[in-house]
C-alpha positions as CSV (number, residue, x, y, z in Angstrom):
1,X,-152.3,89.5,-166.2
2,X,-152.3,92.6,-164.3
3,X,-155.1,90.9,-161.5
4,X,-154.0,87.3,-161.7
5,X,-150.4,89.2,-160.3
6,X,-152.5,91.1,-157.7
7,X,-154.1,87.8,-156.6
8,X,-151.4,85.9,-155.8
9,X,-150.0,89.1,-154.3
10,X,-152.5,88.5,-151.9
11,X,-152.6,85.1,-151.6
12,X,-148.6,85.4,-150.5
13,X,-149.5,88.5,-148.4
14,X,-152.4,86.2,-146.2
15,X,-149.5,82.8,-146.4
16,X,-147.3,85.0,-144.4
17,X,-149.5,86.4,-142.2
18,X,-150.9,82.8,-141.4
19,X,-146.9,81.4,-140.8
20,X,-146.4,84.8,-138.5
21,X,-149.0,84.1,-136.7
22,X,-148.4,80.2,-136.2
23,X,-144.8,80.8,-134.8
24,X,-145.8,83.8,-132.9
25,X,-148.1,81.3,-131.3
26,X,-145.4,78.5,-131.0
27,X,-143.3,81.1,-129.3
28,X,-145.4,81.9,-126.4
29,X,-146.2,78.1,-125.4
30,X,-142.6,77.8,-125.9
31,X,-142.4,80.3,-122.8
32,X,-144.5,78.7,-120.7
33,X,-142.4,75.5,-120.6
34,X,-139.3,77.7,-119.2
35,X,-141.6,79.1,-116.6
36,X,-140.3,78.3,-113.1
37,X,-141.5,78.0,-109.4
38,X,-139.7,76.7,-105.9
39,X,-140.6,73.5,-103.8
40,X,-139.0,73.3,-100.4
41,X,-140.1,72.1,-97.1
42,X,-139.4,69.8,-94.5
43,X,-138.2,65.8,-94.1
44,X,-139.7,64.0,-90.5
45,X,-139.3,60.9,-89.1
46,X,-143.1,59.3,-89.2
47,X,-143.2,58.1,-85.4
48,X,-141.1,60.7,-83.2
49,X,-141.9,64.2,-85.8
50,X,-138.0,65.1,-85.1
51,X,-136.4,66.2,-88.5
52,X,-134.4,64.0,-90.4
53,X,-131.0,64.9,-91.7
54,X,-129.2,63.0,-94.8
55,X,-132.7,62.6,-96.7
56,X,-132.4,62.5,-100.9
57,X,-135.0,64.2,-102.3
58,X,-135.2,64.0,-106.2
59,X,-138.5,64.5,-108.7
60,X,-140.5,62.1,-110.9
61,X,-140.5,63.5,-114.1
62,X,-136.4,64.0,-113.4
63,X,-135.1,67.3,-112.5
64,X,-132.4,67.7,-109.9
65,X,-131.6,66.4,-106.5
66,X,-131.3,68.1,-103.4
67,X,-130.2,66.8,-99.8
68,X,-132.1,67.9,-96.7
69,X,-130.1,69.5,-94.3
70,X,-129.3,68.9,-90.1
71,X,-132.9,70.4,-89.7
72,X,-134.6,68.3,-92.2
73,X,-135.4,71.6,-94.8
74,X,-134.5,70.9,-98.0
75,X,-135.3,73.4,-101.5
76,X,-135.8,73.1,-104.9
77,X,-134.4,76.7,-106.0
78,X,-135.7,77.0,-109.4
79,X,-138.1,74.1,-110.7
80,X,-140.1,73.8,-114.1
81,X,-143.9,74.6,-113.3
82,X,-145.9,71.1,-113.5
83,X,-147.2,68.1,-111.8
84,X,-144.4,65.8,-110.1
85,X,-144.1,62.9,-107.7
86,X,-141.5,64.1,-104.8
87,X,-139.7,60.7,-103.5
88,X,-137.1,60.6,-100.6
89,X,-135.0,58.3,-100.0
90,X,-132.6,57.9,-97.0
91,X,-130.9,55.0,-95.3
92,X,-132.8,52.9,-92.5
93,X,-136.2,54.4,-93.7
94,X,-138.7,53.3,-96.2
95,X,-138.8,55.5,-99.4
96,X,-141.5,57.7,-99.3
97,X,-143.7,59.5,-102.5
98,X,-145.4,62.6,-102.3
99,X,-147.6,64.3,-105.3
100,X,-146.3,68.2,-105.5
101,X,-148.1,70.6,-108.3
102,X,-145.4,73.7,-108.9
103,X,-146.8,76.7,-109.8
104,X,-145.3,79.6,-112.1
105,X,-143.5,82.3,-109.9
106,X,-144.6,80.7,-106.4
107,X,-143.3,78.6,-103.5
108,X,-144.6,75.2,-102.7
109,X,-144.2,73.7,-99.5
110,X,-143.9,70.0,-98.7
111,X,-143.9,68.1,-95.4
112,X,-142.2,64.3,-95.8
113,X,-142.9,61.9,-93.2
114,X,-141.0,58.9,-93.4
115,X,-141.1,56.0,-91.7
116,X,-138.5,53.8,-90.5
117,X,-138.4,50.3,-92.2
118,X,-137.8,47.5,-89.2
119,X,-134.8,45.9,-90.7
120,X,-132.8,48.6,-89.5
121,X,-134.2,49.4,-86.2
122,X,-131.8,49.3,-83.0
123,X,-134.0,48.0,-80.0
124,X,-133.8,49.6,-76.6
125,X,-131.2,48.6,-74.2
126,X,-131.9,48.1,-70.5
127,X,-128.3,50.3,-69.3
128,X,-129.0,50.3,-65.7
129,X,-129.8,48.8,-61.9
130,X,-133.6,48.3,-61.1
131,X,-135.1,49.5,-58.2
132,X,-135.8,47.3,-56.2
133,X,-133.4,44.8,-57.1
134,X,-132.9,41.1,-57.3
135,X,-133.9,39.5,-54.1
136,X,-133.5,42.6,-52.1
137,X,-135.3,42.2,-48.6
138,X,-137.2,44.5,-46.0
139,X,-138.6,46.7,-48.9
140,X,-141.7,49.3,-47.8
141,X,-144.8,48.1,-48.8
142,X,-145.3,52.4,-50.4
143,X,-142.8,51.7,-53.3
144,X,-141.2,53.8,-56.1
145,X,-139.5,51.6,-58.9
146,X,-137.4,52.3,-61.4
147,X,-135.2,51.5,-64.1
148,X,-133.0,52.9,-66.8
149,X,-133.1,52.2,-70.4
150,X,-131.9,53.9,-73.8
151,X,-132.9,53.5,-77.1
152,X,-130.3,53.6,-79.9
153,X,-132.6,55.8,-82.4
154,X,-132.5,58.9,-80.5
155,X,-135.5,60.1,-82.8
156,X,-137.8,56.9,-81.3
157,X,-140.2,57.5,-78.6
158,X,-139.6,54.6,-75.9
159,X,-142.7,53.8,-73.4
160,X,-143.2,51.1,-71.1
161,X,-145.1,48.5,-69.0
162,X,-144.4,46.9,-65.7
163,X,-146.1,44.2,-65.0
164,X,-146.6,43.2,-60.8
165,X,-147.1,39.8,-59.5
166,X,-147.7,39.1,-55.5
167,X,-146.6,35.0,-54.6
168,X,-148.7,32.6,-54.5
169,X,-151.5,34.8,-56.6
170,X,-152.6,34.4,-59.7
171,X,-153.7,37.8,-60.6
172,X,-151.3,40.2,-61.5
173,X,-151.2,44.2,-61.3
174,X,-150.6,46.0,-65.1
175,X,-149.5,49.5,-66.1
176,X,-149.4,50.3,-69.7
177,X,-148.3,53.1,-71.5
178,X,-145.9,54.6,-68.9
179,X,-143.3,57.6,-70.5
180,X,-141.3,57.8,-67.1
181,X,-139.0,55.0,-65.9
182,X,-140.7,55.2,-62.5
183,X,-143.6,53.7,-61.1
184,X,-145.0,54.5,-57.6
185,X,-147.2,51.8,-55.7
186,X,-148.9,52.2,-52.7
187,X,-150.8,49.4,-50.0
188,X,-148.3,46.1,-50.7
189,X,-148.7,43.7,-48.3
190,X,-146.5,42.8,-45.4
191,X,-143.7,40.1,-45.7
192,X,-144.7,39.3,-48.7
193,X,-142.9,37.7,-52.2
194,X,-143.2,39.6,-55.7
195,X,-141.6,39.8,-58.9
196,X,-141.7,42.7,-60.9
197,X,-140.6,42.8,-64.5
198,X,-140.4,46.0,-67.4
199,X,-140.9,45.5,-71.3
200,X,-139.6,48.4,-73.2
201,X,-140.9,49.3,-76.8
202,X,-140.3,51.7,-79.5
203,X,-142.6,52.1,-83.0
204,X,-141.2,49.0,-84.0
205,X,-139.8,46.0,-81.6
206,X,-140.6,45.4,-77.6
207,X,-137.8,43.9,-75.3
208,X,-138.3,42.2,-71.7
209,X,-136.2,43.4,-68.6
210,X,-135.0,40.2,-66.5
211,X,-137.5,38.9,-64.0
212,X,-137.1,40.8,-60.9
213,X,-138.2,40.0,-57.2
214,X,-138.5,41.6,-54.0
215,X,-139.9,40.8,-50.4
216,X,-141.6,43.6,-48.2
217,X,-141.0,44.1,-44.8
218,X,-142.4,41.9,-42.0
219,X,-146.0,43.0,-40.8
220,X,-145.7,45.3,-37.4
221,X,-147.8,44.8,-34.2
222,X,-149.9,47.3,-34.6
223,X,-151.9,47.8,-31.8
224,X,-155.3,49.5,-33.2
225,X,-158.0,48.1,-35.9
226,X,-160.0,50.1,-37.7
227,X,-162.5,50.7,-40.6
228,X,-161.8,53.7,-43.3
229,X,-163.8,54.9,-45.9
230,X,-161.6,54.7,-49.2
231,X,-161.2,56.0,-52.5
232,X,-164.2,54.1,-54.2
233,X,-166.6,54.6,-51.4
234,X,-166.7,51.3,-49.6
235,X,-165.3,50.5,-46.1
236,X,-161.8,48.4,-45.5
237,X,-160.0,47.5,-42.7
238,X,-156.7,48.7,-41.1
239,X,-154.2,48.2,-38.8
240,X,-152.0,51.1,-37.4
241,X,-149.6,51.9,-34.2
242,X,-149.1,54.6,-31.9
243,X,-144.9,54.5,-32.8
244,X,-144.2,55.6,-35.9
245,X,-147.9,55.5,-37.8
246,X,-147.1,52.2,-40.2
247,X,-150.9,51.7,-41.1
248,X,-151.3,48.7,-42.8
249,X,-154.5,47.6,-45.7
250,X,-156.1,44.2,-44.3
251,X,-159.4,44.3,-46.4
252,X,-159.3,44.7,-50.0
253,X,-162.8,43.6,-51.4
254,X,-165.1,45.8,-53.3
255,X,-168.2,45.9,-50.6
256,X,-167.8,47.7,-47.2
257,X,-166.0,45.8,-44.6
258,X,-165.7,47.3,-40.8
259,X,-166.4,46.5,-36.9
260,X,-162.8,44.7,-36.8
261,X,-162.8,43.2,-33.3
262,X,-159.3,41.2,-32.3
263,X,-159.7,38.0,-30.5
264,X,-158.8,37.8,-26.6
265,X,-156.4,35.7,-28.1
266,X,-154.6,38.1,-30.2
267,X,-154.4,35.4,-33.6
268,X,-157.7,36.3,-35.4
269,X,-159.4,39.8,-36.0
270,X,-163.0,39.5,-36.5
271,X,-165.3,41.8,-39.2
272,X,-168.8,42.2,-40.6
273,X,-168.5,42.1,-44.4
274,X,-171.0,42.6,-46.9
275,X,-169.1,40.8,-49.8
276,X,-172.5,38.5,-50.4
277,X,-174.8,41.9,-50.1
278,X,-176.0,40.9,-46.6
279,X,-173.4,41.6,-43.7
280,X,-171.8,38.5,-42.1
281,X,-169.1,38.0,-40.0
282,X,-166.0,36.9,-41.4
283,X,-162.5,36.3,-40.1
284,X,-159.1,36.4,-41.1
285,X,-155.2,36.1,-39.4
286,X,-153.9,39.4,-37.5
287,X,-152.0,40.3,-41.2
288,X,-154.8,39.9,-43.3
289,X,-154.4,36.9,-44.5
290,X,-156.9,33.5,-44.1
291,X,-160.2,35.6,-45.2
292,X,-163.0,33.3,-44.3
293,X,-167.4,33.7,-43.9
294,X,-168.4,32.1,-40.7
295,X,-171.6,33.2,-39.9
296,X,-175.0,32.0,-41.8
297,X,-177.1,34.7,-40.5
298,X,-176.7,38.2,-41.2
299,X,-176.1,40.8,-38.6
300,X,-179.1,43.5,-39.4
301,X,-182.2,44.0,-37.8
302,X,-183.5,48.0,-36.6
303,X,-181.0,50.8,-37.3
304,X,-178.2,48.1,-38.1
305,X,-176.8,48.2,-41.1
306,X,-174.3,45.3,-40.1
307,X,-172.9,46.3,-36.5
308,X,-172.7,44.1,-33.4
309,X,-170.2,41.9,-32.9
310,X,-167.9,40.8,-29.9
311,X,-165.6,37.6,-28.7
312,X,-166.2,35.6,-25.9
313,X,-163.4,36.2,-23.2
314,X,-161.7,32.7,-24.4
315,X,-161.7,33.2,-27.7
316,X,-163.8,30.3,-28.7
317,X,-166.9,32.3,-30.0
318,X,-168.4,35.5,-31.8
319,X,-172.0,36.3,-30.8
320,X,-173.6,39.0,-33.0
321,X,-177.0,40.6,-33.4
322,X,-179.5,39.0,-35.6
323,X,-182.7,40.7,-35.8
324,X,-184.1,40.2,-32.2
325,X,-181.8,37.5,-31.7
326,X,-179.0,37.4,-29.6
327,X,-176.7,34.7,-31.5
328,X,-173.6,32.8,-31.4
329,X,-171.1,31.1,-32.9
330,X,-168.0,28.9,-32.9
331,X,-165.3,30.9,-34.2
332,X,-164.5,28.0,-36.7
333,X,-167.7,28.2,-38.2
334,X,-168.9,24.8,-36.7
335,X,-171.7,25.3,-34.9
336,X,-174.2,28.4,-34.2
337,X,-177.6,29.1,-31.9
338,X,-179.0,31.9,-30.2
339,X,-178.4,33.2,-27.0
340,X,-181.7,35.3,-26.0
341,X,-184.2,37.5,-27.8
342,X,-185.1,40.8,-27.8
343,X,-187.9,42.2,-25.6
344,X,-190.8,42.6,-27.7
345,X,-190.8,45.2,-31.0
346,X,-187.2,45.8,-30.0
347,X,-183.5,44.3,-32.0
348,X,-180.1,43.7,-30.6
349,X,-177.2,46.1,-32.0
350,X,-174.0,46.8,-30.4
351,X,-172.8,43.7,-28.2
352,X,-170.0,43.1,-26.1
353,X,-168.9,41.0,-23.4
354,X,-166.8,41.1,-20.3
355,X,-163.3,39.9,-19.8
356,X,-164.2,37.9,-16.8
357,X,-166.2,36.0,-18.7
358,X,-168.9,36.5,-16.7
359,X,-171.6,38.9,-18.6
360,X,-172.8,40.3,-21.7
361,X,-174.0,43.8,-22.5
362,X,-176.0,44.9,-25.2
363,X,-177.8,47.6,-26.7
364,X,-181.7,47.3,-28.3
365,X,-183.3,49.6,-30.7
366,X,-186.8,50.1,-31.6
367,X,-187.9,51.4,-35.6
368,X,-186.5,54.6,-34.3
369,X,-182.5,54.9,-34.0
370,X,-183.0,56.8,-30.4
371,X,-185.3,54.6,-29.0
372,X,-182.4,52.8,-27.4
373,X,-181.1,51.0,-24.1
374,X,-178.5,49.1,-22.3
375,X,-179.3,45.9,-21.2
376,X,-176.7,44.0,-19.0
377,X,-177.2,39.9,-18.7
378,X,-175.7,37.1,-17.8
379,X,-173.6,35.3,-20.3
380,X,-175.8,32.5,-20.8
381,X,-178.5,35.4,-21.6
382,X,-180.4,35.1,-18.2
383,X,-180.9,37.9,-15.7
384,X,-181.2,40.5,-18.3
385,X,-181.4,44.2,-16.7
386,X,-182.1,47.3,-18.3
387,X,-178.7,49.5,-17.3
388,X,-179.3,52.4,-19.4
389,X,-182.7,53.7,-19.8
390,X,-184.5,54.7,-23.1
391,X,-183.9,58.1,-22.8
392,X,-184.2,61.4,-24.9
393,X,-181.2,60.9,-27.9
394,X,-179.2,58.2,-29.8
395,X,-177.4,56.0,-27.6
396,X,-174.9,53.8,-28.8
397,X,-171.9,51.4,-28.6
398,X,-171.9,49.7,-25.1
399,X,-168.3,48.1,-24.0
400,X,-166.8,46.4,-20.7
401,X,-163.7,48.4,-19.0
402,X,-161.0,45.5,-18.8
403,X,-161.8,44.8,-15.2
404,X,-165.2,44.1,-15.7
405,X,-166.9,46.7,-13.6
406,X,-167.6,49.6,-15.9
407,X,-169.6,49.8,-19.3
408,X,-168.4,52.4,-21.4
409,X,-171.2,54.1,-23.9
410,X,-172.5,57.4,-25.5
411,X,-175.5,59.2,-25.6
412,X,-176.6,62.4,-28.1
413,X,-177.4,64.8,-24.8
414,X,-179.2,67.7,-27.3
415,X,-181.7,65.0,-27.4
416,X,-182.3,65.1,-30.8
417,X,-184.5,63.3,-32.6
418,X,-185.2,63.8,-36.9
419,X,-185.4,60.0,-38.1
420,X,-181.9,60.2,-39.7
421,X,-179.7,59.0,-37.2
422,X,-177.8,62.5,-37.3
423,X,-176.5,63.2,-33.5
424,X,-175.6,66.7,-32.5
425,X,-173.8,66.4,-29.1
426,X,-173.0,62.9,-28.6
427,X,-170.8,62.6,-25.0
428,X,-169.2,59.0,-23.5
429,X,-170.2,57.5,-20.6
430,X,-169.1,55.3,-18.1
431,X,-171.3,53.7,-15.6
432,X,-170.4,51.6,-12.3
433,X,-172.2,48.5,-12.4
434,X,-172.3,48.1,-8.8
435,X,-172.9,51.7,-8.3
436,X,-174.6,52.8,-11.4
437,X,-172.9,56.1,-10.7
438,X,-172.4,57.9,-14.3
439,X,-169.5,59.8,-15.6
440,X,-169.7,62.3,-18.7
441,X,-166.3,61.6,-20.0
442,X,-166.0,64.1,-23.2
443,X,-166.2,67.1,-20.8
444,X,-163.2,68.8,-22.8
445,X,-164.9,68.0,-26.4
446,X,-165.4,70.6,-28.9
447,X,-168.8,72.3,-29.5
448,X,-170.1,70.9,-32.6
449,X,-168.6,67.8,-32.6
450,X,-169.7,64.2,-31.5
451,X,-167.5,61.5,-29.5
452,X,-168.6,57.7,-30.6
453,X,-167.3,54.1,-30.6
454,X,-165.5,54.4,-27.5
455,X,-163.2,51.4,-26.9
456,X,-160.7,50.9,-23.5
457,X,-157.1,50.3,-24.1
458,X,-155.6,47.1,-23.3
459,X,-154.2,48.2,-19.8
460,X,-157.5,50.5,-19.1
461,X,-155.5,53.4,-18.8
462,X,-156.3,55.2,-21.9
463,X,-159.7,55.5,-24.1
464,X,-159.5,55.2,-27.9
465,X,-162.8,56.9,-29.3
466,X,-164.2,58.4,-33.0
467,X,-164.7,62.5,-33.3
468,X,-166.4,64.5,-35.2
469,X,-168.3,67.7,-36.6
470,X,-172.1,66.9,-36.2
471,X,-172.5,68.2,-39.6
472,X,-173.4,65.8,-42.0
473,X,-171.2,63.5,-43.7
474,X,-168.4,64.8,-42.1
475,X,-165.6,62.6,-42.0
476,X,-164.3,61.1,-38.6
477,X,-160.8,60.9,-37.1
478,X,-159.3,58.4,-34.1
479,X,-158.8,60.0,-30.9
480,X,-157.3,58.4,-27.3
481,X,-157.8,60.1,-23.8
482,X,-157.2,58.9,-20.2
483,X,-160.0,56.8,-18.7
484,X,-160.8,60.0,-16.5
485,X,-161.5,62.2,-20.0
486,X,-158.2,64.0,-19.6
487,X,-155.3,64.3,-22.5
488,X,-157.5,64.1,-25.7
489,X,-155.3,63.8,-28.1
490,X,-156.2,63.2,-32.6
491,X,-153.7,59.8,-33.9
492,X,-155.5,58.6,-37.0
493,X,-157.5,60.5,-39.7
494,X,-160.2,59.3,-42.0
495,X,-160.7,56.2,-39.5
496,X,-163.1,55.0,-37.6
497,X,-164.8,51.8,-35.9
498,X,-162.0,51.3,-33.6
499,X,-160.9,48.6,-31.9
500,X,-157.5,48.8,-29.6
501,X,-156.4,45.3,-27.3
């Protein structure tokens, strides 16, 4: 009896034990369900980043809700530890879900980004005038436009396109993606139609401005032509003035166009252009306009990379060098034939011919760039006379004074020869037919430099001419001086190939 008492003694002893330590095990996961962390962070808007104000922020499983604040922060002070879904909610957005793990006695951050749905977006608003406006006149063909809009969602970023059409063109100028309500444009044309219109778009809707149009102002007699080098390394053609420097873009192809030469006439500017690979003369109206191939043989041959051009003294043709050719032809296009031919092993280059209407001069090369001279001849290509011997250094650009009885050209006086066209002292000329007395014209140049391309002013008073520094690839600038070499004075930059009537 005695040990069946002690038994169950035991047996009562280990029961309780046993429930102890069951509840004592209850107990503590009974803790770890009232353990407690924070969540806070930050509510965006998806598109602009700016912080949202107003957003309701409550937990799946539930817990409480909180309401994030003017700079978007909202907290969850004290939060059971556990998995959750974060959703916020706020009016003219789509609701947005985030997955948040809280953890015992630490703080969990949260970025929302939410995005605004498109049912309740407020478009931008054109508020203001446009620059230029409707139908304004006499605009400047270097033009800033502008416009003003606003966009009702102060946290939506608003960008734009303009879109640019000239009259009478099909092709139309784009710019995308602009952040500033102003647009500059440079090289317009003259006198010239367009409409001009803005679209405006936020994340979510794009809106049209009203179709705008303007008129630039009328082309100005500008009184020099000339060739620059621009931005993409081919040549185009200019016109400027000596008045108040309006220079104005005639060429706008995408292979080198230069040698402008305007017709006695004053109604057509001649030009080499290699828009089908080999130069050929083209021609066009004094704006730029009326672009037109005329010739069917190139103008190349030794050293000439598409030079040597001039217009009979009535207007009605353009002879040009062609190999050893001396060539012409109708400045319609009509009809072409040759004048002369070289002496032997030699090719034409520069040409010109006199405003009498009496002669032609012309310049021959050999292989070598300085094996050069001047011929004079008749204008039916008879008599031909050499004027200017082959001598030592690069001679170059032969042209009539306007009364017929001087040639104008230049010669490298170092004499230097290296097979690469480089000149070191080039000085102009002129020389008396009758007289053959020469002049050295560039007697105030500066050392170092070289004068070219020396063209006579349309009263003969005054020499337009190129300088520059003999080093190479130097970049050339217009100059004028009196016929006498007096008064040199710099009018255009990065220019060159002159031509002044």
């Amino acid at each position: 009896m005695l040990r069946y008492i002690q038994l169950r003694s035991a047996i009562l002893i280990l029961c309780t034990l046993s429930i102890a330590v069951f509840f004592q095990g209850c107990y503590e996961d009974k803790l770890d369900v009232y353990s407690t962390g924070i969540m806070d962070g930050s509510v965006l808007d998806f598109t602009s980043e700016l912080n949202l104000s107003g957003a309701v922020l409550t937990t799946n499983p539930p817990t409480v809700s909180v309401v994030s604040d003017s700079a978007g922060y909202f907290i969850f002070k004290t939060i059971d530890v556990g998995d959750y879904n974060l959703i916020a909610r706020k009016n003219g957005y789509v609701s947005e879900s985030v997955a948040v793990s809280v953890q015992k006695d630490k703080s969990t951050t949260v970025v929302v980004l939410m995005e605004r749905s498109s049912v309740y977006n407020d478009p931008p608003v054109f508020t203001g005038s446009f620059t230029p406006g409707v139908e304004q006149t006499n605009q400047p063909v270097d033009l800033t436009f502008s416009w003003t809009a606003i966009d009702p969602n102060p946290e939506d970023s608003v960008m734009y396109d303009v879109v640019l059409y000239e009259s009478n063109q099909e092709d139309s100028w784009e710019f995308n993606g602009l952040t500033d309500s102003t647009l500059y444009i440079e090289n317009l044309r003259f006198n010239t139609v367009y409409f001009w219109q803005v679209t405006a778009s936020d994340p979510y809707v794009s809106v049209n401005s009203e179709l705008l149009s303007f008129k630039t102002m009328p082309l100005p007699d500008n009184e020099f032509r000339f060739a620059r080098k621009i931005g993409d390394g081919f040549y185009d053609i200019y016109s400027a003035n000596s008045v108040d420097s309006i220079q104005v873009h005639l060429t706008r192809n995408t292979q080198d166009e230069w040698q402008p030469r305007l017709s006695p006439l004053r109604d057509k500017v001649a030009y080499v252009s290699h828009y089908n690979l080999e130069p050929h003369i083209f021609t066009m109206n004094t704006e730029g306009t009326d672009q037109n191939k005329i010739s069917r043989r190139p103008i190349t041959g030794y050293q000439n990379p598409g030079r040597g051009l001039a217009w009979t003294a009535d207007g009605e043709r353009i002879l040009y060098a062609n190999y050893n050719r001396l060539s012409f032809i109708q400045q319609n296009g009509t009809v072409e034939g040759v004048i002369t031919t070289a002496p032997a092993n030699r090719h034409f280059r520069d040409i010109d011919c006199s405003p009498d209407g009496n002669m032609i001069v012309a310049l021959t090369v050999g292989v070598n760039a300085d094996d050069s001279e001047i011929y004079l001849m008749n204008s039916d290509g008879s008599n031909p006379i050499v004027l200017v011997n082959n001598l030592a250094g690069i001679i170059e650009g032969p042209t009539f004074s306007i009364d017929s009885k001087k040639i104008l050209y230049t010669r490298d006086v170092s004499g230097y020869s290296s097979g690469t066209n480089r000149q070191l002292d080039a000085h102009i000329f002129t020389i008396d037919i009758n007289t053959l007395v020469i002049t050295d014209l560039s007697i105030d140049k500066v050392d170092g430099t070289n004068d070219t391309q020396p063209r006579f002013s349309p009263n003969g008073a005054e020499i337009i001419f190129e300088n520059a520094s003999n080093a190479p690839g130097s970049a050339k600038s217009l100059w004028t001086m009196s016929s006498s070499g007096e008064d040199r004075k710099e009018i255009i930059k990065n220019a060159e190939m002159p031509d002044w009537r």
